[in-house]
C-alpha positions in Angstrom: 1.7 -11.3 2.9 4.0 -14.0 4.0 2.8 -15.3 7.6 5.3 -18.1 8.6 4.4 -20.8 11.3 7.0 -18.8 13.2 4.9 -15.3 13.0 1.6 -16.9 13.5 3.4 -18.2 17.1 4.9 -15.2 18.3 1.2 -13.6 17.6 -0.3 -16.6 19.3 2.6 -15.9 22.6 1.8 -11.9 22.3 -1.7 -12.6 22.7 -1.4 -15.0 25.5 0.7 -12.7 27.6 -1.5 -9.5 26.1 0.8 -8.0 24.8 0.4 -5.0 21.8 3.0 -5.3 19.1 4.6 -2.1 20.6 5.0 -2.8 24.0 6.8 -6.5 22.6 8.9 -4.3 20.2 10.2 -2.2 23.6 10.5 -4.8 25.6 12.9 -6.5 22.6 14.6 -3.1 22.2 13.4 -3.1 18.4 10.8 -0.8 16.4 7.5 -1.9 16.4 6.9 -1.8 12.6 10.6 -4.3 12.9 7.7 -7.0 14.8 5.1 -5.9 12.1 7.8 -7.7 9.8 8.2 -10.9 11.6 4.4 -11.3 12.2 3.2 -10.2 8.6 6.6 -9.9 6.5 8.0 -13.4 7.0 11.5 -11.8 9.1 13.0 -14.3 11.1 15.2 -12.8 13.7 18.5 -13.8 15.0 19.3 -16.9 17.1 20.1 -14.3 20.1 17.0 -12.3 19.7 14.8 -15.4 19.2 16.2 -16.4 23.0 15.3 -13.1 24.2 11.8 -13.5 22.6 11.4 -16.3 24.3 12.2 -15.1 27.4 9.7 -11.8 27.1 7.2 -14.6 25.8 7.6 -17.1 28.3 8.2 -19.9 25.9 10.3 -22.6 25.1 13.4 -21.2 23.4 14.3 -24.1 21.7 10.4 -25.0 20.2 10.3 -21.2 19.5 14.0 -21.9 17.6 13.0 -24.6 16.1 9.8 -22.8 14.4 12.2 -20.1 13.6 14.5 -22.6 11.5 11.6 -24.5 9.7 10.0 -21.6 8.5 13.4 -20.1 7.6 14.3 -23.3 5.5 10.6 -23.4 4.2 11.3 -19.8 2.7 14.8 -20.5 1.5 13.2 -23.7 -0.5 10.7 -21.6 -2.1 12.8 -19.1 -3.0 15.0 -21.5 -4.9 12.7 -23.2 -6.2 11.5 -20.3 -7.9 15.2 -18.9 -9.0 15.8 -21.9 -11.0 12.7 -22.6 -12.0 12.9 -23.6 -15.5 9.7 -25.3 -16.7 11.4 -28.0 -19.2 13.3 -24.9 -21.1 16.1 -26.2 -23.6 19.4 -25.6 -23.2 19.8 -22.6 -25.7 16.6 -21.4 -24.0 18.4 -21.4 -20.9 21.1 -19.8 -21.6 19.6 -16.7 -22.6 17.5 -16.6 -19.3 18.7 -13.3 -17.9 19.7 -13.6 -14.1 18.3 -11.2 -11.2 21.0 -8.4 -10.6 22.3 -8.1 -7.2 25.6 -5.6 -7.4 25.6 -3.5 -4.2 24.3 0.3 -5.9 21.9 -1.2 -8.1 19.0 1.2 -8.1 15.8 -0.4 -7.1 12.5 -0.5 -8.8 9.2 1.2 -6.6 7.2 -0.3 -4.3 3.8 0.1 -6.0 1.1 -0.4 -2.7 -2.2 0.2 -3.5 -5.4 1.3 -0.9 -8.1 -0.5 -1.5 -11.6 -1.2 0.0 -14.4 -2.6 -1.5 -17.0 -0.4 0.8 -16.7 3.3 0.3 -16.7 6.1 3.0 -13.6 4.5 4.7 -10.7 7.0 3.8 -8.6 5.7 1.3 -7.9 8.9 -0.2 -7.2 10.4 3.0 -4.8 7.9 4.1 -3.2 8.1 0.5 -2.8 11.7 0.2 -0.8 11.8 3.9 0.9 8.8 3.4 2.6 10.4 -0.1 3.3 13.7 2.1 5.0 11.6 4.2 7.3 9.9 2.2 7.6 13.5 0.6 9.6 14.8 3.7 11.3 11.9 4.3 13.2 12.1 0.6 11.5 8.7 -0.5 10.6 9.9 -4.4 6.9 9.3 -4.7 4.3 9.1 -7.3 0.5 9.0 -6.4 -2.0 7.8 -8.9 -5.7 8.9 -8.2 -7.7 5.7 -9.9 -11.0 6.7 -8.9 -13.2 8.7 -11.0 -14.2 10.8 -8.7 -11.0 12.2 -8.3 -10.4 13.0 -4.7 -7.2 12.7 -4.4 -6.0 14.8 -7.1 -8.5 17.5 -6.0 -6.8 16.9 -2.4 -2.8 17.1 -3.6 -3.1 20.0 -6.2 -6.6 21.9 -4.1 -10.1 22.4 -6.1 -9.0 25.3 -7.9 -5.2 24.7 -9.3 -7.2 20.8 -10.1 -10.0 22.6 -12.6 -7.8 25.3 -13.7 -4.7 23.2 -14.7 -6.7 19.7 -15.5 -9.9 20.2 -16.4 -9.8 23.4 -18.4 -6.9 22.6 -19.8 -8.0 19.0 -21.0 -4.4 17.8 -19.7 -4.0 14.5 -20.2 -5.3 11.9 -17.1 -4.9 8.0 -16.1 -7.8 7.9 -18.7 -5.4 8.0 -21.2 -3.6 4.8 -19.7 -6.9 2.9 -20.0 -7.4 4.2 -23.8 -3.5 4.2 -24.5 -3.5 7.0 -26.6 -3.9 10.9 -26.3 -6.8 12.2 -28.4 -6.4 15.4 -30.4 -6.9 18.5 -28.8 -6.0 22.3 -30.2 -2.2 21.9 -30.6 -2.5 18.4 -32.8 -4.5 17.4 -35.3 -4.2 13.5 -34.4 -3.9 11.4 -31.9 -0.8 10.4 -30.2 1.2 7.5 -28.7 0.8 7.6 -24.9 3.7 9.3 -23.5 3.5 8.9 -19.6 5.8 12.2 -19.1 2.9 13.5 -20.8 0.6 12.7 -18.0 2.7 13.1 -15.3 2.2 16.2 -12.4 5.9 16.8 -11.7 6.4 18.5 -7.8 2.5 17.6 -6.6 3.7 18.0 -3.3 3.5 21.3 -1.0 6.9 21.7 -0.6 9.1 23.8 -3.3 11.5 20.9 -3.7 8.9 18.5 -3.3 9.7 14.7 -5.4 6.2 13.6 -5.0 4.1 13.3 -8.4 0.8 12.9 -9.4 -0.7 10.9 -12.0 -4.7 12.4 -12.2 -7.9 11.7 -12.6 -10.9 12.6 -14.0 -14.8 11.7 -14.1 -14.0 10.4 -17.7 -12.3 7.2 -16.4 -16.0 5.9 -15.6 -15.9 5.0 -19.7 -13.6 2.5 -18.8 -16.0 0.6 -16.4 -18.1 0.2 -19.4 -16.0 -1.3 -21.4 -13.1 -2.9 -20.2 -12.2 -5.4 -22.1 -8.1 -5.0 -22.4 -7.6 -2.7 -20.5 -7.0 -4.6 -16.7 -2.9 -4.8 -17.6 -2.3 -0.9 -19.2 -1.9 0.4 -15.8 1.3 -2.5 -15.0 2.6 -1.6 -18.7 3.0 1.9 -18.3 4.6 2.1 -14.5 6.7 -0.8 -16.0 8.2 2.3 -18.1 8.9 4.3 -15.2 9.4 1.8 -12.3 13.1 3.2 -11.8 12.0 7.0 -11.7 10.1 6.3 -8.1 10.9 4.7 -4.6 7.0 4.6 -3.5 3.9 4.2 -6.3 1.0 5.3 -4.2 -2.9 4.3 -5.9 -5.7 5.3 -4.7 -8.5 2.9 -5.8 -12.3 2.9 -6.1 -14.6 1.2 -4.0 -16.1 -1.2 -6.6 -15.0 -3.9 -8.1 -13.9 -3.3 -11.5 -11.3 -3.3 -14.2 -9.9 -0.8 -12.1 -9.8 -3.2 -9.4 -7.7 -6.1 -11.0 -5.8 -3.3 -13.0 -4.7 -2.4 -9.6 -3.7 -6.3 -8.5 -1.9 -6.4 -11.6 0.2 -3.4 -11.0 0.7 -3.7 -7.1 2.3 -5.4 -4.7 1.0 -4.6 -1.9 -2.2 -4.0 -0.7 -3.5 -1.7 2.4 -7.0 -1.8 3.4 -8.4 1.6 5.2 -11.2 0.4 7.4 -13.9 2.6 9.5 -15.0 1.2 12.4 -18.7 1.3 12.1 -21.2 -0.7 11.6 -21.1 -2.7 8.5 -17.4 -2.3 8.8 -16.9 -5.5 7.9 -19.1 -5.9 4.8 -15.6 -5.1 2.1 -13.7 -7.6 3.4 -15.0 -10.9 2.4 -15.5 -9.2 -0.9 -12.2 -8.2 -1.0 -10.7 -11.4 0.0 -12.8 -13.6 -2.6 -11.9 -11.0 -5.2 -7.9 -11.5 -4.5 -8.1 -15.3 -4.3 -9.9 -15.5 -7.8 -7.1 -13.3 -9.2 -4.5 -15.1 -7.5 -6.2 -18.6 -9.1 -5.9 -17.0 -12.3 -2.3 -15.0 -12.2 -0.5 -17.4 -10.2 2.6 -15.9 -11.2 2.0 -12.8 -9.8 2.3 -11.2 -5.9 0.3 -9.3 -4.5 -0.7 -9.7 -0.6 -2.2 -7.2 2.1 0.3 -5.5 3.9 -2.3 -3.9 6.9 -5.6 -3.3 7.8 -5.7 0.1 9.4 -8.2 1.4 11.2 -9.6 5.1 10.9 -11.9 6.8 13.1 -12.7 9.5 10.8 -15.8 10.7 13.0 -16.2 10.7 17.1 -18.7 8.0 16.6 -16.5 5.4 16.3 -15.0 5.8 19.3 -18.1 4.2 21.2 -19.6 0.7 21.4 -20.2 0.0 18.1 -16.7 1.2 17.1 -15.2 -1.5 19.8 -17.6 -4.1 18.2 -16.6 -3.4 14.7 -12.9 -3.7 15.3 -13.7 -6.6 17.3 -15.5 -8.1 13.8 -12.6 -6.9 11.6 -9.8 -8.3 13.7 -11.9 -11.5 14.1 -11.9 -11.8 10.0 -8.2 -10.5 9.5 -7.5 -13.1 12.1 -9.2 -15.9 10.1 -7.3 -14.6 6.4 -3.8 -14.0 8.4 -4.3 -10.3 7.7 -1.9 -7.8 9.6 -4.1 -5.2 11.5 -2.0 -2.0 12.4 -1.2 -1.2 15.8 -1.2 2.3 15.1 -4.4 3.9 14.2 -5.3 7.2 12.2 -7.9 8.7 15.0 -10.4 11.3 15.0 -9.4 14.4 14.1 -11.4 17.3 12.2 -7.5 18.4 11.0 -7.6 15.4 8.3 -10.6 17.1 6.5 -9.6 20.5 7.3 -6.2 18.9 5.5 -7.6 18.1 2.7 -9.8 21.6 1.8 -6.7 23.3 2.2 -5.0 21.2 -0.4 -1.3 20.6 2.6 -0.3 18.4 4.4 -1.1 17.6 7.8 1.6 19.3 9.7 1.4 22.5 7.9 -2.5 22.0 8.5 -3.7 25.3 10.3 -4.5 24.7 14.0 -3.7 20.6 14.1 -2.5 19.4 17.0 0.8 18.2 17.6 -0.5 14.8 19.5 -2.7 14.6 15.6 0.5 14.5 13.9 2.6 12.2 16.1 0.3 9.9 15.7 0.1 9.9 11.8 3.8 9.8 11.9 3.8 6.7 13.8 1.4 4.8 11.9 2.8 6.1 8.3 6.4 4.6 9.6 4.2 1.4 10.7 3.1 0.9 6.5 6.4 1.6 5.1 8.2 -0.9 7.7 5.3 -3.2 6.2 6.2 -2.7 2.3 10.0 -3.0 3.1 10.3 1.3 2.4 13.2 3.1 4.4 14.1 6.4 4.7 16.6 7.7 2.8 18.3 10.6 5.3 18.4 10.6 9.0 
């Protein structure tokens, strides 16, 4: 996450004139995941609406402009400097240094964002699994990888049944066979074989017909790999490397340990968004969480991975009380201290996410949910994918 001195002074305005990130983004005429950009994203509006900021703010226009222009020039330095960054490379060296592609119509590479918590319980999967529905209507071609042994979220996308019948009966191929980078024998071959990662794939995962949303599984098997992992924390990056034009939106959904699953995940993402329930010992993931990205950053400086958003789920009625208001108090409190985004939208209570979830659909063809339930997923799924820079392809 890229928090300029210009976002962290709008937040510090907002919060002075108590203002939620929506009601700013009405009163600016702009979407509220637009302001999610400028206070997490490093966006730096136009001169105009900077005046018109000021004005909703009550703040000097031109210390608020001139924050605007030094974190813009700050951003434009650092981008430079990495462009034509060159590390004492000869000539010939640099000649051959191939040049980032910018022709208008060049197809993009996928977002890979990743949820991740280091306490369990605070529903990753089910924020994963209607986050990839989502972007399934909205024609943004998605691929969901279940990385937890447990396998929730494939169980979730393809229901219990068509899961054991098609994967585990069948010994299909899993994201096991990404950590062991082969594909043992089985009754058709009588040796191993290079990973292919068509062969893993779940083509049409989604509940639709002409659904573009895949699935890469999992399987209770990929708890070998916790126990020995040496190798294996870049396999995951290698193999979406191969496929990184095939997809708009890499979904994974992580374990709660820290692991080789865990900094296979850093490796592959780029960004990060954290699923918190508000209860107590809400907070106890997060300063886990945050040691274990600074020691990877420390040691993969060249790589970027940030947190997007903390998002809050009240998956039970509970934390809707006192402790709830205390836990989000905590959390906001730490995201405060890290420069972590918290998500103005929130997934709340609703027995329609679980009752989602045994009926293997998403939550708008859930039977029963209400419509308020949905809205409200809608807004905070559009929320995430203003966050990781994702856009929907048809009105």
């Amino acid at each position: 996450m890229r928090v300029t001195p210009f976002a962290r002074e709008v937040k510090r305005l907002r919060s002075e004139q108590r203002l939620t990130v929506r009601q700013l983004a009405a009163e600016l005429g702009k979407s509220f995941s637009y302001i999610g950009k400028i206070e997490a994203g490093g966006e730096i509006p136009t001169p105009d609406l900077i005046l018109k900021m000021a004005e909703v703010l009550r703040a000097d226009f031109a210390e608020l402009f001139d924050t605007a222009r030094e974190s813009l020039l700050s951003a434009y330095t650092r981008e430079v400097a990495n462009e034509y960054r060159y590390n004492n490379t000869s000539g010939d060296q640099l000649s051959n240094l191939s040049i980032p592609n910018t022709k208008e119509g060049e197809k993009n590479m996928a977002t890979v964002v990743s949820l991740i918590n280091m306490k369990g319980g605070v529903g990753k999967t089910t924020l994963a699994m209607q986050l990839a529905h989502t972007a399934d209507t909205m024609d943004i071609k998605t691929l969901a990888i279940d990385l937890d042994p447990q396998s929730n979220l494939s169980q979730a996308l393809l229901g219990p049944k068509k899961y054991y019948s098609e994967i585990i009966n069948l010994r299909k191929p899993t994201v096991v066979q990404v950590f062991d980078d082969y594909i043992p024998t089985d009754q058709e071959t009588g040796s191993p074989r290079l990973l292919n990662i068509n062969d893993i794939i779940i083509k049409k995962a989604g509940y639709w017909s002409d659904s573009t949303m895949d699935l890469i599984p999992s399987r209770l098997e990929l708890s070998r790999t916790l126990k020995n992992p040496h190798g294996k924390e870049r396999r995951l990056a290698k193999t979406l490397a191969q496929i990184k034009d095939m997809y708009d939106l890499i979904i994974i959904d992580c374990a709660p340990t820290e692991s080789v699953l865990t900094e296979a995940t850093y490796f592959a993402s780029r960004y990060i968004i954290v699923p918190i329930k508000p209860e107590f010992m809400a907070t106890i993931g997060l300063p886990l969480l945050a040691r274990s990205l600074k020691e990877f950053r420390l040691e993969n400086e060249d790589h970027l991975v940030e947190i997007a958003g903390l998002v809050f789920n009240h998956s039970s009625s509970y934390t809707s009380g006192p402790e709830g208001t205390r836990s989000i108090r905590d959390v906001t409190k730490i995201a405060t201290e890290n420069n972590w985004y918290v998500c103005e939208n929130q997934v709340k209570y609703s027995a329609s996410y679980a009752k989602s979830a045994r009926e293997g659909v998403p939550l708008d063809r859930t039977s029963y949910a209400r419509g308020s339930v949905i809205q409200g997923f809608q807004l905070l799924a559009e929320e995430i994918f203003g966050l990781i820079k994702i856009q929907k392809e048809h009105a």
